[in-house]
C-alpha positions in Angstrom: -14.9 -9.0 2.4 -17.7 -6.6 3.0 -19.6 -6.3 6.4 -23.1 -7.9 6.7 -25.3 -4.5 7.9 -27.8 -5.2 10.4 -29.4 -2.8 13.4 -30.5 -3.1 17.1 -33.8 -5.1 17.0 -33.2 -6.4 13.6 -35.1 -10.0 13.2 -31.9 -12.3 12.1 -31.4 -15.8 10.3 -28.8 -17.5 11.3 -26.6 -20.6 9.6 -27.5 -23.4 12.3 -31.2 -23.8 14.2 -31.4 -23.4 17.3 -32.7 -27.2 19.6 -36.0 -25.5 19.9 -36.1 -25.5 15.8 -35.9 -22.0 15.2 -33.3 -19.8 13.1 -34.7 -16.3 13.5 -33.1 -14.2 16.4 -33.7 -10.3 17.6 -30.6 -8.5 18.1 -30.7 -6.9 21.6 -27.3 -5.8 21.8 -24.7 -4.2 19.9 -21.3 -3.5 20.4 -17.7 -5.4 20.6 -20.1 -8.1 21.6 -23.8 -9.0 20.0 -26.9 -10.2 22.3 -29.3 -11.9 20.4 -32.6 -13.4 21.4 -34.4 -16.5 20.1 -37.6 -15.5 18.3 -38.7 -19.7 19.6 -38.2 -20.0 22.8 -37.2 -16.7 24.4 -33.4 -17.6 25.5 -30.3 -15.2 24.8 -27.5 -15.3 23.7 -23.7 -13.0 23.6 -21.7 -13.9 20.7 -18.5 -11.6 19.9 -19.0 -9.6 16.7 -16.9 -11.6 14.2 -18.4 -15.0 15.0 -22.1 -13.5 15.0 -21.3 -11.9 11.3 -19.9 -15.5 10.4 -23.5 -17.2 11.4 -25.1 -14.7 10.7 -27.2 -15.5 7.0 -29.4 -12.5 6.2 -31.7 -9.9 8.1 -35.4 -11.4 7.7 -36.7 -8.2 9.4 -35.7 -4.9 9.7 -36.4 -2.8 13.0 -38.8 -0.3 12.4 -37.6 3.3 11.8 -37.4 5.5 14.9 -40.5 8.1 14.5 -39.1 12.1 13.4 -40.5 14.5 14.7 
C-alpha cells in the first residue's frame, strides 16, 4: 500500500466530520505523531501517524512553497 503524501501546513480532509461540522484540518505537526488543527472551530488534535494516514481522505490544500532565494 502506498503512503498518502502530505506536508506541514497542508489543508486536509478527513473520513469523519468533526461536531462542529467541518472535515478540513491544517497539519501543524509532523513526526511519529501528527497535530492537526480544525479549519471550524480552531481545536487540535495529536493522532499517531498510522491512524492519521487511515482518516486521512485527500490533501484539499497544499502549503505554499517556501520562497528561494
Amino acid at each position: 500500500m502506498e503512503r498518502k503524501a502530505f506536508y506541514l501546513g497542508d489543508i486536509v480532509r478527513m473520513k469523519k466530520q468533526h461536531p462542529c461540522g467541518s472535515f478540513n484540518w491544517e497539519v501543524i505537526r509532523m513526526g511519529a505523531d501528527i497535530k492537526i488543527k480544525c479549519q471550524g472551530c480552531g481545536r487540535m488534535v495529536m493522532l499517531p501517524r498510522s491512524e492519521f494516514e487511515k482518516k486521512m481522505t485527500r490533501v484539499i490544500t497544499p502549503a505554499p512553497a517556501p520562497p528561494e532565494d
